[in-house]
Structures are given as structure tokens and as C-alpha cells.
C-alpha positions, 0 to 999 in steps of 0.5 A: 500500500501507499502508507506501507510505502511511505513508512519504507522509505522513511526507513530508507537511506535515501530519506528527505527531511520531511519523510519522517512527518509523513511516515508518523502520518502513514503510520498513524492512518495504517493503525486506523486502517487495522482497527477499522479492518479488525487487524488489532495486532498490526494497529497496535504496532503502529501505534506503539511506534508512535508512543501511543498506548491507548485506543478504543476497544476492539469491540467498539471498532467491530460494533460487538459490545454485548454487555446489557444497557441500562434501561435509562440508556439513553444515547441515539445518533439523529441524522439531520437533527439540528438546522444546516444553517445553524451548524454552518453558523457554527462552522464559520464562527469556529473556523481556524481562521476565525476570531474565537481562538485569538479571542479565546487565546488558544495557543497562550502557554500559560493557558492550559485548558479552558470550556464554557458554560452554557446557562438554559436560555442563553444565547451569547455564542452560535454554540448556544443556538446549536445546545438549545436546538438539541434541548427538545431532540433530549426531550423525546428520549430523556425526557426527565434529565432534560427537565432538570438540565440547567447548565451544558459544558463546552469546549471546541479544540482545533488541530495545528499541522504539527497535532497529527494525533488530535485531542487525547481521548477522556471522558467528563 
């Protein structure tokens, strides 16, 4: 494969400056290849080299996870479900050209971390548009939790061309 290829020759003698940038990129997308194709062995060696140790269970890639769910469960995927305008409001408002992360001061280094907070019934940034829209979608499915939802977390993060491996995987 060409990924396979790119990873060669970075391992080469004959090899530029910039072959090693892009044999971490091969080498990270054969890892995605493995996981998506059920090759976990081979994905996992891949990102060993990268010095990752973590990624999602291989019954997640292979949509076998077989334990029980609770019966307050109450997680759905909804095709469409919020406005196209309001999620390309959201696009430009947050695209890497825009003001939100020089505002925001993203790449500050005594900044480590930052989100907001929406209060219900706020509308001060397109993102509370996007949060209040989903308000009745969480009603039909939870409609208790949404009665008593008074305030929604937020943060957005943006890949630099040297963040190849994204945002590390957590849970809030």
C-alpha cells in the first residue's frame, strides 16, 4: 500500500527531511486502517511506534459490545437533527481562521485548558443556538434529565499541522 510505502522509505537511506512527518502520518492512518479492518495486532504496532498506548476497544471498532444497557440508556445518533444553517453558523464562527481562538487565546502557554458554560436560555455564542436546538431532540428520549438540565459544558479544540494525533481521548 501507499502508507506501507511511505513508512519504507522513511526507513530508507535515501530519506528527505520531511519523510519522517509523513511516515508518523502513514503510520498513524495504517493503525486506523487495522482497527477499522479488525487487524488489532498490526494497529497496535503502529501505534506503539508512535508512543501511543491507548485506543478504543476492539469491540467498539467491530460494533460487538454485548454487555446489557441500562434501561435509562439513553444515547441515539439523529441524522439531520439540528438546522444546516445553524451548524454552518457554527462552522464559520469556529473556523481556524476565525476570531474565537485569538479571542479565546488558544495557543497562550500559560493557558492550559479552558470550556464554557452554557446557562438554559442563553444565547451569547452560535454554540448556544446549536445546545438549545438539541434541548427538545433530549426531550423525546430523556425526557426527565432534560427537565432538570440547567447548565451544558463546552469546549471546541482545533488541530495545528504539527497535532497529527488530535485531542487525547477522556471522558467528563
Amino acid at each position: 500500500s501507499l502508507l506501507r510505502r511511505c513508512v519504507e522509505r522513511a526507513s530508507s537511506g535515501r530519506r528527505r527531511s520531511e519523510d519522517s512527518e509523513a511516515a508518523r502520518v502513514a503510520r498513524f492512518y495504517l493503525a486506523l486502517q487495522g482497527c477499522q479492518l479488525g487487524r488489532f495486532d498490526e494497529a497496535d504496532s503502529e501505534l506503539r511506534r508512535l508512543g501511543l498506548s491507548k485506543r478504543l476497544a476492539d469491540e467498539v471498532w467491530t460494533e460487538s459490545c454485548s454487555g446489557t444497557l441500562p434501561l435509562d440508556f439513553f444515547v441515539r445518533v439523529l441524522d439531520s437533527g439540528l438546522p444546516a444553517e445553524l451548524l454552518e453558523r457554527a462552522q464559520l464562527a469556529l473556523a481556524p481562521a476565525s476570531s474565537y481562538w485569538e479571542d479565546h487565546r488558544y495557543d497562550d502557554p500559560e493557558l492550559a485548558f479552558y470550556s464554557h458554560a452554557h446557562m438554559m436560555g442563553e444565547d451569547l455564542h452560535v454554540i448556544d443556538g446549536i445546545i438549545e436546538a438539541m434541548r427538545p431532540l433530549l426531550a423525546k428520549v430523556a425526557p426527565d434529565i432534560a427537565r432538570s438540565v440547567t447548565v451544558a459544558e463546552w469546549w471546541v479544540h482545533q488541530r495545528r499541522h504539527d497535532q497529527w494525533h488530535g485531542h487525547p481521548l477522556h471522558f467528563d
